[in-house]
C-alpha positions in Angstrom: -69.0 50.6 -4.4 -66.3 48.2 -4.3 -65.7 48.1 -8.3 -65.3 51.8 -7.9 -62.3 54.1 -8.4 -60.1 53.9 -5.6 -61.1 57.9 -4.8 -64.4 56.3 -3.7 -64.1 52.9 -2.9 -63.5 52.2 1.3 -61.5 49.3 0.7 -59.1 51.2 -1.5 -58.6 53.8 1.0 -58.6 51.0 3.8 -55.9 49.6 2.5 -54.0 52.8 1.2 -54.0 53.9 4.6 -52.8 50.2 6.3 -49.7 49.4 3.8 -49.0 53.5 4.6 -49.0 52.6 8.7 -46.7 49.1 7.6 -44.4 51.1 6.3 -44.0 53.9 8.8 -43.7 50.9 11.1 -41.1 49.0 9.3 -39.2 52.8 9.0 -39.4 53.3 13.2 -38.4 50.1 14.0 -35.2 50.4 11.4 -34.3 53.6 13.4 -35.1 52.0 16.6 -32.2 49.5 15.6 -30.0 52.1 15.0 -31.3 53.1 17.6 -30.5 50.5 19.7 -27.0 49.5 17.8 -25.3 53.4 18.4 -27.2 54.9 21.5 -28.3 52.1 23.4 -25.2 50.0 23.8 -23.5 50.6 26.6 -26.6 51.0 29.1 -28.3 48.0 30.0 -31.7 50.0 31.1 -31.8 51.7 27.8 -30.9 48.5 26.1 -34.4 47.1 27.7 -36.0 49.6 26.7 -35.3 49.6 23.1 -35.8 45.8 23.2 -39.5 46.3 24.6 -40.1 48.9 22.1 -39.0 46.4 19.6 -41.1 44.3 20.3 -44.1 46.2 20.9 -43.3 47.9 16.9 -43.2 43.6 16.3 -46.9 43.1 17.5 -48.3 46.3 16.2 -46.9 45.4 12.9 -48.4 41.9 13.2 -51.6 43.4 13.7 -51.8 45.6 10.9 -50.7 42.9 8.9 -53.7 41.0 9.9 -55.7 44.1 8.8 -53.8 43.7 5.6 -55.2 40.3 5.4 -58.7 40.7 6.3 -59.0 43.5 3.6 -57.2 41.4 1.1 -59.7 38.9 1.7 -62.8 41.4 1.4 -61.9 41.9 -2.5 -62.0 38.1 -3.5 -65.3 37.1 -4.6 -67.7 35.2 -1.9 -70.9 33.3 -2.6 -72.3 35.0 0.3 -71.0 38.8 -0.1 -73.4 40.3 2.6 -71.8 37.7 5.3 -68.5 37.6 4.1 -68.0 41.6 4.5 -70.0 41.4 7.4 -67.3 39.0 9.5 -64.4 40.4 8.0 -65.1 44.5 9.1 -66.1 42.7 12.9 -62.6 41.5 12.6 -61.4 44.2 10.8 -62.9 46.4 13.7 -61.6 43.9 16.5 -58.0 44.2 15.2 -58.5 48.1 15.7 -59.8 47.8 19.0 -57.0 45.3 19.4 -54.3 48.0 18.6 -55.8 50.3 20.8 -55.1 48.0 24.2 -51.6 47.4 22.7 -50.9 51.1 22.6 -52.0 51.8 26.4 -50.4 48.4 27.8 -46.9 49.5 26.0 -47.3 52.8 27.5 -47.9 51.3 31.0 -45.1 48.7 30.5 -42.8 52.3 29.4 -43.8 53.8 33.0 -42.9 50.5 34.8 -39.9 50.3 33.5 -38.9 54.3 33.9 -40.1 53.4 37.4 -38.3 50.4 37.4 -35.0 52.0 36.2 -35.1 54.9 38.9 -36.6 52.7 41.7 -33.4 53.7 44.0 -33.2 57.5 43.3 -37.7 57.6 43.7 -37.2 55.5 47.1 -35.0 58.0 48.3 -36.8 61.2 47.0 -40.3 59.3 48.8 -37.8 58.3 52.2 -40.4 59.4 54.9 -37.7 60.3 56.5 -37.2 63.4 54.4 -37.7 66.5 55.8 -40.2 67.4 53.3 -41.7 64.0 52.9 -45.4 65.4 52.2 -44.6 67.9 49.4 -42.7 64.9 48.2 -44.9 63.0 48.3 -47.7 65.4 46.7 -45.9 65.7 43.9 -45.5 61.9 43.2 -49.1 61.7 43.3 -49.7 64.8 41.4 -47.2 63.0 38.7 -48.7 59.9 38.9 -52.4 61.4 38.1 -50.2 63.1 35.2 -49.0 59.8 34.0 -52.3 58.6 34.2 -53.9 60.8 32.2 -51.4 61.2 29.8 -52.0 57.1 29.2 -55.5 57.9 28.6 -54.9 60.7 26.4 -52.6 58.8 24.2 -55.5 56.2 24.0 -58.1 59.0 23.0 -56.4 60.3 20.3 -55.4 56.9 19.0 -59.1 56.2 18.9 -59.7 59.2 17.0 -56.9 58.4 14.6 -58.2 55.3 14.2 -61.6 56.3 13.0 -60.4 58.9 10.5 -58.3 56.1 9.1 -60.2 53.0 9.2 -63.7 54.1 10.9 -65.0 56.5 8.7 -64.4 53.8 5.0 -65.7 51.2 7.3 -68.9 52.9 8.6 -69.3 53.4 4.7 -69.2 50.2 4.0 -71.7 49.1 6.9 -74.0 51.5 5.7 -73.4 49.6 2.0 -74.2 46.2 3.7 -77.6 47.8 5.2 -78.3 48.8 2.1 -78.1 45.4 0.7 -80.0 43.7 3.3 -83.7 45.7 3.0 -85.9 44.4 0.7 -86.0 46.7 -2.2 
């Protein structure tokens, strides 16, 4: 399986579809410089902002790297193939899972700071003071349950993109490695 044409072979396809996501990263966070250069410069909120998403493009780019790596390493030649493969699509899979937390902490850190940013103005607009205080109030929690699921629906689907990109070649290749290890 892993001497096959690229069409079949999971490691191919593994790592078609990882230098594919490097490159759409290294293209975001070029436009998130411009970005941050043209839009961003003359407010400091925005200009955090930016700089968090930066940074966040930085560490998801380091991981995929390191999914780069690992598959790299799958195609050298081990004395022990069976164990080799074994630890590498653990990692492999780790470094997904690893992606996954990334993505929901970045969107929690985004909310935080849009809270952060409008702390003022939603003070006032929550001000139990306000003659309609409870509908106000209502609708923060009615938002917040929104934000909330919205966090957890970015996390779904990024789990399911995940496994059409990486989990289905890698379940193939499990399934490979079973094979190997029963007695024939």
């Amino acid at each position: 399986m892993l001497t096959s044409p690229s069409s079949v072979n999971p490691l191919a396809r593994l790592k078609k579809n990882a230098s594919r996501e490097l490159n759409w990263l290294v293209v975001v966070f070029g436009l998130n410089s411009f970005n941050a250069l043209f839009f961003a410069r003359n407010s400091a909120s925005l200009q955090w902002f930016v700089v968090m998403l930066m940074v966040m493009l930085a560490v998801v780019g380091g991981i995929v790297y390191q999914r780069l790596r690992v598959l790299r390493e799958m195609e050298q030649q081990h004395d022990n193939l069976y164990q080799s493969l074994k630890s590498r699509i653990s990692r492999f899979r780790h470094l997904m899972r690893l992606h996954d937390y990334v993505g929901v902490v970045t969107l929690v850190l985004v909310v935080l700071t849009v809270l952060l940013v409008r702390q003022a103005n939603l003070l006032h607009y929550l001000n139990p003071a306000n003659p309609d205080w409870s509908r106000h109030l209502l609708i923060a929690g009615v938002g917040a349950v929104a934000v909330l699921a919205l966090i957890y629906a970015g996390y779904a689907v990024g789990k399911m993109e995940h496994q059409r990109r990486y989990g289905q070649h890698l379940d193939r290749l499990e399934a490979a490695l079973q094979e190997l290890q029963e007695p024939s």
